[in-house]
MARBA-378960 format. One line per field, with one value per residue (C-alpha): residue number from 1; residue in three letters; x, y, z. Coordinates in steps of 0.1 Angstrom, whole numbers, padded with zeros to 4 digits. Each point is the difference from the previous one (the first is absolute). Example, Ala and Ser with C-alpha at 12.3 -4.5 7.8 and 13.67 -1.06 7.14 Angstrom:
<atoms>
seq	(1/2)
type	(ALA/SER)
u	(0123/0014)
v	(-0045/0034)
w	(0078/-0007)
</atoms>
This chain:
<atoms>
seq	(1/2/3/4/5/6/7/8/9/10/11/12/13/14/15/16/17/18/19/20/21/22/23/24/25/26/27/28/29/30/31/32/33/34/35/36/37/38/39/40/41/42/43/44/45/46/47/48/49/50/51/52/53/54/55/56/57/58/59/60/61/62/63/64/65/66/67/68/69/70/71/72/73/74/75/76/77/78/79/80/81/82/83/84/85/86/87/88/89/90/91/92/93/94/95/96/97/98/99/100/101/102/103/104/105/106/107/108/109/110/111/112/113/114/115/116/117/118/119/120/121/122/123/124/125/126/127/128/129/130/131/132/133/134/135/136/137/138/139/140/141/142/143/144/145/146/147/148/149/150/151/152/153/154/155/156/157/158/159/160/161/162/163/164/165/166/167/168/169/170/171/172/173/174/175/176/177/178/179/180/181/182/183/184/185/186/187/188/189/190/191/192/193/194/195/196/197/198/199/200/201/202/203/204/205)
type	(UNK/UNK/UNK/UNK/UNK/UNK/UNK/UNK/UNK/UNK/UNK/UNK/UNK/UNK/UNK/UNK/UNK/UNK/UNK/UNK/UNK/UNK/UNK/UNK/UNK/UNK/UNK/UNK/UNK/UNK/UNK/UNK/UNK/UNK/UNK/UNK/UNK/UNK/UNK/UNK/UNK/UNK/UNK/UNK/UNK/UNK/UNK/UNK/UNK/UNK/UNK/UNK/UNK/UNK/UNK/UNK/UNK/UNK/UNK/UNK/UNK/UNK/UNK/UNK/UNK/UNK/UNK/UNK/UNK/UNK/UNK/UNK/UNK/UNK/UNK/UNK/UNK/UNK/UNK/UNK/UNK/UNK/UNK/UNK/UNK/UNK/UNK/UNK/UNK/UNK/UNK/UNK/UNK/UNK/UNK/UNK/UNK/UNK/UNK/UNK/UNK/UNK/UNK/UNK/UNK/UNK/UNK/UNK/UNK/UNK/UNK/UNK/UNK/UNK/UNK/UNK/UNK/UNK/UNK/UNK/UNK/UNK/UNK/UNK/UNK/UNK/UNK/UNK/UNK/UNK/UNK/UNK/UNK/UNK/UNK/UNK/UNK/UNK/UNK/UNK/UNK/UNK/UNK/UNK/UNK/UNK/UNK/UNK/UNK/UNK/UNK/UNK/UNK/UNK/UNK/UNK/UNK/UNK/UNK/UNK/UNK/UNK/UNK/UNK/UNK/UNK/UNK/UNK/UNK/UNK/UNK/UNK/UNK/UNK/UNK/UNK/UNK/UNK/UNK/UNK/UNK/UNK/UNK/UNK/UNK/UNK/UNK/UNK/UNK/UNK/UNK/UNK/UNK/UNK/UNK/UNK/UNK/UNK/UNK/UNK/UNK/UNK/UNK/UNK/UNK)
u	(-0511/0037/0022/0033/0022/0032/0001/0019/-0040/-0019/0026/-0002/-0037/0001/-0026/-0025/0004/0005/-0002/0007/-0003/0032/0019/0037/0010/0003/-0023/0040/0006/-0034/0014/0036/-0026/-0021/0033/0017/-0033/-0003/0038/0001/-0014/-0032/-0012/-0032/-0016/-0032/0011/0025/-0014/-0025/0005/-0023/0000/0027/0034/0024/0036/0027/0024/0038/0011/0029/-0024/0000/-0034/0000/0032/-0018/-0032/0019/0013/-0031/-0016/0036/-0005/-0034/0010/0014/-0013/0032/-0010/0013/-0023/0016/-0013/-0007/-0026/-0005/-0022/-0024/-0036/-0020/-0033/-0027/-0034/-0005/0030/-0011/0023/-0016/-0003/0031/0026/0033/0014/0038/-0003/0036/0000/-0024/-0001/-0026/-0006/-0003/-0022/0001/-0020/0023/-0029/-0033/-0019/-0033/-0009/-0032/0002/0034/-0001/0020/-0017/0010/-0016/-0002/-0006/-0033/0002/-0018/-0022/0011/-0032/-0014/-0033/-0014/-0035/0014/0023/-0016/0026/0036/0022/0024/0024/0006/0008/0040/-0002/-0025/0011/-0035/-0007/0008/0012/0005/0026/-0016/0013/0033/0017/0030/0033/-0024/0022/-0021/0024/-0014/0009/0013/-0028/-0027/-0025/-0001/-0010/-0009/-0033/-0003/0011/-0034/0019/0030/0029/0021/0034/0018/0036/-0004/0031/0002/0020/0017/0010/0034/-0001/-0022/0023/-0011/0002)
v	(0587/-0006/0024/0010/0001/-0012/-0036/0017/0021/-0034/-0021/0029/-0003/-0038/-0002/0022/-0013/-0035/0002/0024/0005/0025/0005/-0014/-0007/0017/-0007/-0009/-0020/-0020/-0006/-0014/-0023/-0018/-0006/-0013/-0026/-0008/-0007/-0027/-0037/-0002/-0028/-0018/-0004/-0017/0015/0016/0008/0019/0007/-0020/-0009/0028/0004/0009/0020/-0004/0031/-0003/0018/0017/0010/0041/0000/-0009/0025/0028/-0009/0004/0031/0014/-0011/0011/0034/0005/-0013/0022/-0011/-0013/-0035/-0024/-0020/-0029/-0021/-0033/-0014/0011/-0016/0006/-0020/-0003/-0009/-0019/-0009/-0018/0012/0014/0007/-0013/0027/0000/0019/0002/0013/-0014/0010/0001/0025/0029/0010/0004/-0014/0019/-0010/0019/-0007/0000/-0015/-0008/-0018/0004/-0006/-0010/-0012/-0003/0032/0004/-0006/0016/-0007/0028/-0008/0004/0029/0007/0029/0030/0004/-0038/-0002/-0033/0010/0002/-0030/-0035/-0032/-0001/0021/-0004/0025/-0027/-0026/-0014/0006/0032/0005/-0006/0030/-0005/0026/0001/0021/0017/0017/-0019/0012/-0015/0022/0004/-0017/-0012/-0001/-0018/-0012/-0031/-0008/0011/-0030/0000/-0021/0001/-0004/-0030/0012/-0008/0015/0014/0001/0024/0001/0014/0005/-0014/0016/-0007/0023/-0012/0031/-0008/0019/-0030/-0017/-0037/-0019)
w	(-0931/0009/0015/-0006/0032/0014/0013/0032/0007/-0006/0024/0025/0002/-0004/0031/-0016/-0036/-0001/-0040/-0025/-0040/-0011/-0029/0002/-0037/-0032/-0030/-0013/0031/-0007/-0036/0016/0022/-0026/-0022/0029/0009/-0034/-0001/0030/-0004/0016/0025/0002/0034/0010/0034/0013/0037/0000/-0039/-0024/-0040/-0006/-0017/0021/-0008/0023/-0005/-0002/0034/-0019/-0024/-0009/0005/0035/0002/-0008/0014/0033/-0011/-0001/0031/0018/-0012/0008/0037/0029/0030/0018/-0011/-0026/-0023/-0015/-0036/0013/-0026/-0035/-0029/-0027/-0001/-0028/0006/-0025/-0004/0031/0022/0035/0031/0035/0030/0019/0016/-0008/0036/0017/0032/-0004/-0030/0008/-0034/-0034/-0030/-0034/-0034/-0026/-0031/-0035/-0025/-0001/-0029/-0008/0036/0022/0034/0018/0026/0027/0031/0036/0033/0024/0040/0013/0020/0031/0001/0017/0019/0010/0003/0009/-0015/-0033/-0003/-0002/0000/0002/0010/-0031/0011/0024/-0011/-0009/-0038/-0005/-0034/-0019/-0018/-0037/-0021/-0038/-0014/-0033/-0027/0004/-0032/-0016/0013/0038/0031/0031/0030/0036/0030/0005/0027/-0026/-0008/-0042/-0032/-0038/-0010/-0030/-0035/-0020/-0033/-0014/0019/0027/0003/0035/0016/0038/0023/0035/0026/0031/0026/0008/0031/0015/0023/0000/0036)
</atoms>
């Protein structure tokens, strides 16, 4: 189940969360969003990084869409830090279409990334996957742990998660730093608005 809360409660506990399903748009807003996708030419890629067998949709910066995307995220902020719009595109994903685990961190940028879902097809197969750190255990007890020590080791994040019940209108906000993929689209399609967030109180060396 998603919840409905500010994004200036889910950046505050950003250590505790790491991920979060909310509510940011309007059914109307989601209705704005598909006619916008559906209005920009859409691009083929085999791969685009870690992006596979997709259409991509670059979105005009001056767009209103991205305008009042802002505008929402601005007024849902109040935490004495600015958030700017620093990458914003739809991706429509196919029979076949799979994003690879991988981060999408700037050490320089400290900031999140946003998807939300605007249309879904008929569809079986493409989930959103997250990968949660092993954790150690707050009592260690050598008797009941057998190999590695995972928590240990330089990339711990090994513990996949798949977001259900990811309905169309649904945003899934995480931290940069958070390990993440699509399963492979078997059928039907899924089409999502990817936003990325730089905090522009970062001061880069």
């Amino acid at each position: 189940m998603y919840e409905t809360i500010s994004i200036k409660k889910m950046i505050d506990n950003f250590a505790q969360l790491d991920a979060k399903k909310i509510k940011i748009f309007s059914d109307e807003d989601i209705k704005e969003l598909r006619l916008q996708y559906l209005s920009y030419k859409r691009k083929w890629v085999n791969q685009f990084y870690n992006i596979f067998h997709a259409e991509r949709i670059d979105i005009n910066p001056k767009s209103s869409v991205v305008s009042k995307y802002s505008n929402i995220l601005s007024k849902s902020m109040n935490d004495g830090n600015r958030y700017s719009l620093t990458t914003y595109y739809f991706l429509r994903y196919l029979p076949g279409s799979f994003t690879t685990t991988h981060r999408d961190n700037n050490e320089s940028s400290n900031g999140f990334t946003s998807v939300t879902l605007i249309d879904e097809v008929n569809l079986k197969g493409g989930e959103s996957l997250l990968f949660e750190a092993v954790k150690k255990p707050e009592e260690y007890n050598r008797q009941n742990i057998k190999g590695p020590k995972m928590w240990e080791f330089e990339d711990p994040w090994r513990v996949p998660v798949i977001i259900q019940d990811f309905k169309i209108g649904d945003t899934l906000i995480y931290n940069q730093n958070m390990k993440h993929g699509v399963a492979k689209v078997l059928s039907g399609e899924r089409v999502v608005l990817i936003a990325w967030f730089k905090n522009e109180e970062v001061k880069n060396d």
